[in-house]
N, C-alpha and C positions, 0 to 999 in steps of 0.2 A: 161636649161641654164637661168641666171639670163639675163635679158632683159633691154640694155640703150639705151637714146636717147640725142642724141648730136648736139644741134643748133646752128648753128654759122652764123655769118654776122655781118653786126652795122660796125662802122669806121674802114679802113682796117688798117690803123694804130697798130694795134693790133695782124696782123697777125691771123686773127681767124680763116680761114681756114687750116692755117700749126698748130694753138693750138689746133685746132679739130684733125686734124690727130694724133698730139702724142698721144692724151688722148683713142682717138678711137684705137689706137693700146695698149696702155696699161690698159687697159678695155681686149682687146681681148687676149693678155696674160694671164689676171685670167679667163678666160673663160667663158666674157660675149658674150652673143649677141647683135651688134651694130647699131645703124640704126643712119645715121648723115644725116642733115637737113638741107640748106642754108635756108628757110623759115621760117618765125615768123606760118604759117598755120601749123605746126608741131604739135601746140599747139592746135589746133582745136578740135581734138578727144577728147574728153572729157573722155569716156569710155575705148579708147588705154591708156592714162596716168595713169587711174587708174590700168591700167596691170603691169606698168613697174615697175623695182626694181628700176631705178635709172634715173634721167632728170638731163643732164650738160648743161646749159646756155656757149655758146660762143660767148658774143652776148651786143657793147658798144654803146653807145649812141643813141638808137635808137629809138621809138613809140611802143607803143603796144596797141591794144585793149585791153578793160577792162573785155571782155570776157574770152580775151587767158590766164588772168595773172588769174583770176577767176578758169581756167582749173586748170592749175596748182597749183594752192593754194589746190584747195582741191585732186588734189592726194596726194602732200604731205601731207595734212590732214590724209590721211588715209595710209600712208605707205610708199608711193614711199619718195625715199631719190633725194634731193638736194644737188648738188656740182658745185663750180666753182673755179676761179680765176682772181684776177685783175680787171679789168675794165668788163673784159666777162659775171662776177656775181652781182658784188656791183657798179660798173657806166652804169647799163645797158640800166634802163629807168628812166630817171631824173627825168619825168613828172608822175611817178605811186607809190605812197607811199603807196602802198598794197605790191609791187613788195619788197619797201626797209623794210618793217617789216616783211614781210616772212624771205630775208635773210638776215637779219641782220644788215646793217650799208649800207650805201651812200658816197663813195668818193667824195672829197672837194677842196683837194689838191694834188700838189706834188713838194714842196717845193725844188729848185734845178734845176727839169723836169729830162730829162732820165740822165746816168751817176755819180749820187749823191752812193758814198761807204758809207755802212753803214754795220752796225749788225742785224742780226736777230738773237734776245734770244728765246731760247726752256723754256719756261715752264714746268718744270720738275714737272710733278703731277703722278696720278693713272693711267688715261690714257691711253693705250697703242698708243693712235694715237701718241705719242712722244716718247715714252720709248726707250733707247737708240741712238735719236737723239741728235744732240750737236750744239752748236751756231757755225752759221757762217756768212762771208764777200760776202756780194754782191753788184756789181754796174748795176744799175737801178734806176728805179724813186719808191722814197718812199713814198708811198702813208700814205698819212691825212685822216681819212674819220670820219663821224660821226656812232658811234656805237648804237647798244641796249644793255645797259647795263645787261641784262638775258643772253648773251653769253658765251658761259666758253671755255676762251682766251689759245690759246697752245702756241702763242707762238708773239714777239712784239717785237719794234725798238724804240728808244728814240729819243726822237724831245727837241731840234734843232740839226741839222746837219749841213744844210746852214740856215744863220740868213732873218729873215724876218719882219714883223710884228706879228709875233707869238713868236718870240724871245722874247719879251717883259713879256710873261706869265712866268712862272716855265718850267723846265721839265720836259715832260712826255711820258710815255710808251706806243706808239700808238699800238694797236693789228695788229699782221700784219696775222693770221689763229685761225679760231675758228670754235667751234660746235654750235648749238642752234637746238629745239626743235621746230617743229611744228605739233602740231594735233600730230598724231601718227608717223609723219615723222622725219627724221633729216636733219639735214641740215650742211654742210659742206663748209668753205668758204677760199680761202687762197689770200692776193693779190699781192704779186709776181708773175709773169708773162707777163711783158710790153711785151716783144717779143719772139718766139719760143723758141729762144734759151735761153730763164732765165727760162723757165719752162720744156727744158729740160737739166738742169743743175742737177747732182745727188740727191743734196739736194731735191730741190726743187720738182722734181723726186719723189721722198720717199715720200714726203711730199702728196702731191697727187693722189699719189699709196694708201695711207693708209685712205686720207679721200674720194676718192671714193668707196674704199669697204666697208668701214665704214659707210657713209651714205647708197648705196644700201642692207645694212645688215636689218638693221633697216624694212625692207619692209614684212622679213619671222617672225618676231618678234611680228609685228603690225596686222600680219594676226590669230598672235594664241593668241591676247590677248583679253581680254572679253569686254575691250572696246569699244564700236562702236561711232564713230562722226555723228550725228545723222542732224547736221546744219552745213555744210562750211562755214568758214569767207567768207566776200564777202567784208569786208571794212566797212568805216565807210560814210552815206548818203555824209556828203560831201569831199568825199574822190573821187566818180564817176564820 
């Protein structure tokens, strides 16, 4: 059986312990093995990480050692896939710009706060993590975040919605799920998911269903390819 692990804590705000349970039940539907973690020391094993197919961050505002984020960069370096949502994935450690270039972008804002109606458009590409997906209407808080433009974007909401001091620029297409590449891993990131029940809303649902297999896919992939990472990123001197 493919093997995940599922951290959750950080502001309860976020419901991360009821986000952890969806995902850890819908994980166990495709016939993972699940092991969830209220603990950041999850992250410890350095040599368990590099076993697994897949690590879900459920886990906002919190501290990390620069160890534990170190672990985890380099499984996904070598295979194991990255996936979140929300705040759980991209507002997780303010303070660790290793954590935000592994996966991808840093939330900034949310213009409105929770209750703002918006759209989410599907990026209709090659893809299968969209194929057959269609835009839809959700109220929640839309998250602003800053991206890495290396991301390849599935799917994004248009800013402004409510007016701000950001009003004042053009508008623009903020990504609201995307893939990106690390080391041999993938990474998977959606930010819809303020509270249990927006993530598990159908869409949203689907949505998540597809980039958790998707990234734990990645793992049987990177084990038969002739590439080997021979150095883990660790950041940049003064990044520690």
């Amino acid at each position: 059986m493919r093997k995940a692990l599922i951290v959750w804590g950080g502001w309860d705000g976020h419901e991360p312990e009821q986000v952890a349970d969806i995902i850890a039940k819908m994980l166990q539907e495709e016939q993972f093995e699940v092991e969830v973690s209220n603990t950041l020391e999850a992250f410890a094993d350095a040599d368990k990480l590099l076993g697994l197919d897949l690590i879900v961050p459920v886990w906002t505002m919190g501290t990390i050692e620069q160890e534990l984020v170190n672990n985890v960069s380099a499984a996904v370096q070598h295979g194991t896939g990255l996936a979140g949502c929300h705040g759980g994935m991209c507002d997780s450690f303010r303070n660790n710009v290793d954590w935000q270039f592994m996966t991808g972008g840093q939330w900034v804002a949310h213009p409105g706060n929770d209750g703002v109606n918006y759209t989410v458009e599907i990026c209709q590409s090659s893809t299968p993590l969209v194929e057959g997906l269609e835009d839809f209407s959700i109220c929640s808080e839309q998250y602003y975040l800053h991206v890495d433009p290396a991301v390849e974007v599935l799917a994004t909401t248009r800013f402004p919605v409510v007016e701000g001091p950001h009003s004042y620029n053009k508008a623009v297409d903020m990504p609201v799920a995307w893939t990106k590449r690390w080391g041999l891993g993938r990474v998977y990131y959606n930010s819809l998911g303020h509270h249990a029940d927006i993530v598990d809303q159908p869409q949203v649902r689907e949505m998540m269903r597809r980039g958790l297999i998707w990234a734990a896919e990645g793992k049987a992939q990177a084990l038969s390819n002739v590439m080997e990472v021979s150095n883990s990123y660790s950041g940049m001197a003064d990044s520690q």
